[in-house]
N, C-alpha and C positions, 0 to 999 in steps of 0.2 A: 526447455521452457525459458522463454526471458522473464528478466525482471519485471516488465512491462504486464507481460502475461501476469506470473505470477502476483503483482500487485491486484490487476483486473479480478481474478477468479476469489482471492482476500478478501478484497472488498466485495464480489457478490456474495459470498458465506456471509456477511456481517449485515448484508441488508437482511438476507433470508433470515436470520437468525431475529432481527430488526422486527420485521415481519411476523415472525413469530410468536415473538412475547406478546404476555396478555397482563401489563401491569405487575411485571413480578418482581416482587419486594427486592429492595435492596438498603444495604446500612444507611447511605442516604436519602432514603426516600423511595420513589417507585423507579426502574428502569424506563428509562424517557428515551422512547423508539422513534420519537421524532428528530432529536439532537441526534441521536445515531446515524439515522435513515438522512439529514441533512450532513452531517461529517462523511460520511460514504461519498457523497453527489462532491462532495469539495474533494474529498483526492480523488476520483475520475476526473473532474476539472485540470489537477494537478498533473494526474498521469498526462491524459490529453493534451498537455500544454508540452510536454515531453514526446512528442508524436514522432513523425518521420525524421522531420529535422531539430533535433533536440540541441533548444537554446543554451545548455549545460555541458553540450559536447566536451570530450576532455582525453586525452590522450596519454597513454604511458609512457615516461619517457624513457625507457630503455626499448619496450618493443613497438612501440607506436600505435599499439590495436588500442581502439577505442574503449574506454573504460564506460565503467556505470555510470551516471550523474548522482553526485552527492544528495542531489534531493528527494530522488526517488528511493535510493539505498535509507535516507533516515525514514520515509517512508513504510520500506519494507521493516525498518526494525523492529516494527512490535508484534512482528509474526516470524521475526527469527527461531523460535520453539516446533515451528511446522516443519514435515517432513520435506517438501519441495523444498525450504528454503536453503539457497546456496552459501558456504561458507565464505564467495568472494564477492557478495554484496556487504559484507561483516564491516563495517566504516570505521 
């Protein structure tokens, strides 16, 4: 799985989830599935923009294989707790 993937399939659990709620209380007030279901639409923009030819391209300088983009990787970080997630997206 790439990062790519994995970001993609994150963010569809979080619409579905988005999707789901039905107003359910939270400490600040009600869970607002509109801000969520529009933050999802903005990192697939994000990923998207990271597409074939990734603007972030970036390379290691000892073996030269192309590394992750820093953006995506901060991205991926608040689903670092998931079982997919890879220890070398960890930024």
């Amino acid at each position: 799985m790439t990062l790519t993937d994995f970001l993609l399939a994150r963010i569809a659990e979080d619409v579905a989830g988005a999707e789901a709620a039905d107003a359910v209380p939270a400490p600040w007030g009600f869970w607002d599935d509109g801000r969520v279901l529009a933050e999802c639409e903005a990192k697939r923009r994000i990923v998207g923009l990271h597409g074939r030819v990734d603007p972030c391209d970036a390379h290691d300088g000892a073996t030269l294989e192309t590394v992750e983009c820093d953006t995506l990787r901060a991205l991926a970080a608040v689903y670092a707790d998931h079982p997919d997630y890879r220890e070398e997206w960890r930024q």
